[in-house]
C-alpha positions in Angstrom: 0.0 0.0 0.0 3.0 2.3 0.6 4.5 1.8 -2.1 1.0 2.6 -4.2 0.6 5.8 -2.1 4.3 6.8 -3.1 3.3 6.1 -7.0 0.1 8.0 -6.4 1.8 11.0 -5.1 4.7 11.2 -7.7 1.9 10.9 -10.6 0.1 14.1 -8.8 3.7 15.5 -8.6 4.1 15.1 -12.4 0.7 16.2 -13.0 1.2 19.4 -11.3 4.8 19.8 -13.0 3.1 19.4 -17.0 0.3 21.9 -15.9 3.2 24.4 -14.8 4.9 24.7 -18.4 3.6 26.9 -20.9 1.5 25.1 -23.1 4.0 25.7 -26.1 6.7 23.6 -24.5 4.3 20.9 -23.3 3.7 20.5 -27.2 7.2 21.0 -27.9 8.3 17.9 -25.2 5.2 15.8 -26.7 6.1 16.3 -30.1 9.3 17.2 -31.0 11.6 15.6 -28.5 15.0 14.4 -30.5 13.2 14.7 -34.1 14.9 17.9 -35.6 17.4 14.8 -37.0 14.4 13.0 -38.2 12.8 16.1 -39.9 16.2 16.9 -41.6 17.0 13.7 -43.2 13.2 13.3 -44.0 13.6 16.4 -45.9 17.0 15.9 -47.8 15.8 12.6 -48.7 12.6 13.2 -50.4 12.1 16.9 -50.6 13.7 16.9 -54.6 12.0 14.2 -55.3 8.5 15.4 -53.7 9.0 18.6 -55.5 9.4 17.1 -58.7 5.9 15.2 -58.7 4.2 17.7 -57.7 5.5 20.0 -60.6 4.4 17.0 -62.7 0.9 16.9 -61.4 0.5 20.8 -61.7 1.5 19.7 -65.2 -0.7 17.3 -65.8 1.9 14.5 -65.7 3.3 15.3 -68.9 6.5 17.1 -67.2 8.1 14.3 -65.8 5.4 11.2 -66.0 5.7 10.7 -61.9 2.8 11.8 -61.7 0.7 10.7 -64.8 -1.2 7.9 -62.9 -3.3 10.9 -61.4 -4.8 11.4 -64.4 -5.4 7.7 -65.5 -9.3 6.7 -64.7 -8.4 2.7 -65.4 -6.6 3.4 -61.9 -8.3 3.6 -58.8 -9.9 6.6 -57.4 -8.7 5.8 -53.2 -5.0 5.2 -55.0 -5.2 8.2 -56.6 -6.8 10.1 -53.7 -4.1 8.6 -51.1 -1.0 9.8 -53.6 -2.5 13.5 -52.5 0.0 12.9 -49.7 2.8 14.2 -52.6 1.7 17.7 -52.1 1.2 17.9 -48.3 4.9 16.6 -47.9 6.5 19.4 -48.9 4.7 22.4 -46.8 4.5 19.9 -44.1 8.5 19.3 -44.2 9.3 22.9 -44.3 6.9 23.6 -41.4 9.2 20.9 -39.7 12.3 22.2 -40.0 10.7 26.1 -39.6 9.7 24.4 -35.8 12.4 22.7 -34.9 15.3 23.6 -37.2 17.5 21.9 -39.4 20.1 19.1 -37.9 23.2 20.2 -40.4 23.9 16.3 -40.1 20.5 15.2 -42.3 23.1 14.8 -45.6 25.1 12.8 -43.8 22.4 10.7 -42.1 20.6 10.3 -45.3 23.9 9.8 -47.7 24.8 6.7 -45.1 21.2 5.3 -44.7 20.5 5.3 -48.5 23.9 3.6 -49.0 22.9 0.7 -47.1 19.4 1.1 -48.1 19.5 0.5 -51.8 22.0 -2.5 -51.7 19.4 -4.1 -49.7 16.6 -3.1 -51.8 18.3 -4.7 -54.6 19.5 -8.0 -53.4 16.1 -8.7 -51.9 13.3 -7.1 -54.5 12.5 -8.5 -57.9 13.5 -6.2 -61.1 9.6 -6.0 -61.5 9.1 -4.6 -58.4 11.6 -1.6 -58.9 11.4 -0.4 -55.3 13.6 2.6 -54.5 14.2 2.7 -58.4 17.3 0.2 -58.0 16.8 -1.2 -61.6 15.9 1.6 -63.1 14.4 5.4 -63.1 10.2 4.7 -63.3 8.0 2.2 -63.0 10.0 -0.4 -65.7 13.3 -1.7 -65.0 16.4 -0.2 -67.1 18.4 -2.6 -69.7 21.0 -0.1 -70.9 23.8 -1.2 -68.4 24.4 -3.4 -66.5 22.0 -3.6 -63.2 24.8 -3.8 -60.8 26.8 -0.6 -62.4 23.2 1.2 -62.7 22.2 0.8 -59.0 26.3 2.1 -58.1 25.6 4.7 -60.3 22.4 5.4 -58.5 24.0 5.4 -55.0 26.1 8.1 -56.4 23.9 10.0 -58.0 21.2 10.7 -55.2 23.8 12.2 -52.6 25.0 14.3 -54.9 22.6 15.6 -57.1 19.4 15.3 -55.0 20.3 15.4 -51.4 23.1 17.8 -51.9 21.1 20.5 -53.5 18.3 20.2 -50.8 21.0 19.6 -47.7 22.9 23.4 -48.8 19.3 25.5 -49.5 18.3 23.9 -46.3 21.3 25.0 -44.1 20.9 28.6 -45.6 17.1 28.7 -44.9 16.6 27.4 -41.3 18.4 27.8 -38.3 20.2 24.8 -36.2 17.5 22.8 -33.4 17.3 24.9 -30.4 18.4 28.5 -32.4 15.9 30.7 -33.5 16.9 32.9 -36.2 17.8 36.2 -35.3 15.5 38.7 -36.6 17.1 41.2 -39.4 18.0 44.3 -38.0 16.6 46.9 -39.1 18.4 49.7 -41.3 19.2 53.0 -39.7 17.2 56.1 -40.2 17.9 58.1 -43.5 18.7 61.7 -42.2 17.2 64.6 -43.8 
């Protein structure tokens, strides 16, 4: 029974603690403990790619074809409806990283997981399957080279033309976790 009472009176103890903080840092404890890392490497590794289909859909799907299966009836309406996530991403990614800043270690983070990530992808999918893109850019599997010297050249070319990019506009745009931007100062007075 003690040992209840003693639970009972810590709970009240933490109760009375989380009613004390502003309601802004109880959100910010809830949601955002430790994620600034997960935003940023969210956001290096899809934002390019995010931001390409959804200039495709405004397009139509002609611009790129990622997004040409919007606009095919023969598929299904709910698949077509759930691919709407394409265009929240984006703003919702950004909003992220506004919050709770940008980890400058996302391209790292993202280079190393994708590096083991595709291999893996490749030795364990089926060419018809095309997860990732590892045998090939779309939907079909490539047959120009070889699949091996494709999915190297694959591993290459996200870090450096897709993750980079994003990583460097990122770093510019948002401030570290735990730094808020300092405000621009404002110019001096023009004398008369």
């Amino acid at each position: 029974q003690r040992i209840a009472e003693a639970l009972e009176l810590r709970r009240e103890h933490q109760v009375d603690e989380y009613d004390r903080k502003p309601k802004r840092d109880r959100e910010r404890s809830a949601f955002a403990t430790d994620l600034p890392w997960l935003a940023g490497m969210t956001a290096v590794g899809v934002l390019a790619f995010e931001l390409a289909w959804t200039m495709d859909f405004i397009s139509g799907g002609r611009l790129l074809d990622l997004a040409a299966y919007m606009f095919d009836a023969r598929k299904p309406l709910y698949l077509r409806g759930l691919s709407l996530f394409h265009l929240a991403l984006p703003p919702t990614l950004l909003w992220l990283l506004h919050r709770l800043g940008y980890d400058r270690r996302s391209f790292a983070r993202q280079t190393w997981f994708t590096l083991a990530l595709l291999p893996v992808t490749w030795l364990l999918t089926r060419p018809d399957e095309n997860i990732n893109w590892v045998y090939g850019p779309g939907a079909e599997p490539q047959s120009r080279v070889p699949p091996l010297l494709y999915l190297l050249a694959e591993m290459a070319v996200f870090p450096l033309f897709a993750y980079l990019p994003v990583h460097l506009l990122l770093k510019r745009l948002f401030a570290p976790p735990g730094r808020r931007r300092a405000a621009p100062s404002k110019p001096p007075l023009l004398k008369s």
